[in-house]
C-alpha positions as CSV (number, residue, x, y, z in Angstrom):
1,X,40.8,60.4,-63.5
2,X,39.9,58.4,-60.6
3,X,36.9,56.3,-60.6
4,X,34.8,55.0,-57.3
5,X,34.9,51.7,-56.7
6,X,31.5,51.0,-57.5
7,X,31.4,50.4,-60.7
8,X,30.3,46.5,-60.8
9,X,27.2,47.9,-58.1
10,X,25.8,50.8,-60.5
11,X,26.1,47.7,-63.2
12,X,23.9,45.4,-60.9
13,X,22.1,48.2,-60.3
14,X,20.9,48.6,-63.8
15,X,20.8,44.9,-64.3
16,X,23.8,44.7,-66.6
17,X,26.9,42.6,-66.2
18,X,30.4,44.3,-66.6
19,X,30.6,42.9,-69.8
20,X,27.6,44.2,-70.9
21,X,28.2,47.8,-69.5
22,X,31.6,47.6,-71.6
23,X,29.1,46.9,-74.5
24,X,27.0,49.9,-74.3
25,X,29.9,52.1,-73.6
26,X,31.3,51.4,-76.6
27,X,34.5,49.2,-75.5
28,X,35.2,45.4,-74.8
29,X,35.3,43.9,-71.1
30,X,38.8,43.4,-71.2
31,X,39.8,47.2,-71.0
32,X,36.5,48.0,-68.8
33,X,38.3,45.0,-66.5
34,X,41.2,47.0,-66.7
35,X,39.9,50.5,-66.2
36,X,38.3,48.7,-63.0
37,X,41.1,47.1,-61.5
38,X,43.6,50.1,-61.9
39,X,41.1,52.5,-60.3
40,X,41.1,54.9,-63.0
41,X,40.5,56.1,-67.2
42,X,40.6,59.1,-69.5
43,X,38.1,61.7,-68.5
44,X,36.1,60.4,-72.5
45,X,36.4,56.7,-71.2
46,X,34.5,58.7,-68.1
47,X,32.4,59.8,-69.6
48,X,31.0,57.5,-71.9
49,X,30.8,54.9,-68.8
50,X,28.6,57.2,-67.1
51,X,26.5,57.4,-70.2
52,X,26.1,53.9,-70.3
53,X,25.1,53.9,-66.6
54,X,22.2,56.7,-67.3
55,X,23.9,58.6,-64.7
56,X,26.3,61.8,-64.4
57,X,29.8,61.6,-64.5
58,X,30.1,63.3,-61.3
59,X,28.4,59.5,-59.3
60,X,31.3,57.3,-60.4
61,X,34.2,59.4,-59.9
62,X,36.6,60.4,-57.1
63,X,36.4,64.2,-55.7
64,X,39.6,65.2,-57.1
65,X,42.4,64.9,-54.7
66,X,45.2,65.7,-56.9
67,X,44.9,69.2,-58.2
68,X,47.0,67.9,-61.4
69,X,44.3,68.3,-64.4
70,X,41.3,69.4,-62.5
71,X,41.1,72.8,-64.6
72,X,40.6,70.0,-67.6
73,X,38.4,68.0,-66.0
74,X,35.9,71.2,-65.2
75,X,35.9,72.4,-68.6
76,X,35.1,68.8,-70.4
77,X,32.2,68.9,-67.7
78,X,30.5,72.2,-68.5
79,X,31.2,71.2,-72.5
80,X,29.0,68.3,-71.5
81,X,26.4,70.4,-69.7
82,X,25.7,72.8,-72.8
């Protein structure tokens, strides 16, 4: 899944370092370091970022260009939304 590259602003935003927005979602700053360089994660690791941002999923990733997984992607979404 491809994330937008603003993940380090919606930290600031919330006045949390990257470290400390690995914290709350539940991972070290290594692999959030990772997961921000590469540009992308596992729908969960998604997820669970946007949690820890107080936002939707839908604000930190990519309209899906690729049509490759998208069907996946929806229904984890509405899952979410019951």
């Amino acid at each position: 899944m491809k994330l937008k590259n603003n993940l380090a602003i919606m930290a600031a935003l919330q006045g949390l370092t990257l470290g400390q927005l690995a914290e709350k979602a539940g991972m070290n700053r290594q692999n959030l370091s990772i997961i921000k360089r590469r540009g992308s994660c596992s729908p969960m690791t998604a997820v669970k970022i946007a949690a820890a941002l107080g936002v939707d999923v839908t604000e930190i990733i990519q309209e899906e260009e690729e049509n490759h997984g998208s069907s996946d992607w929806r229904l984890l979404h509405e899952r979410r939304q019951v």
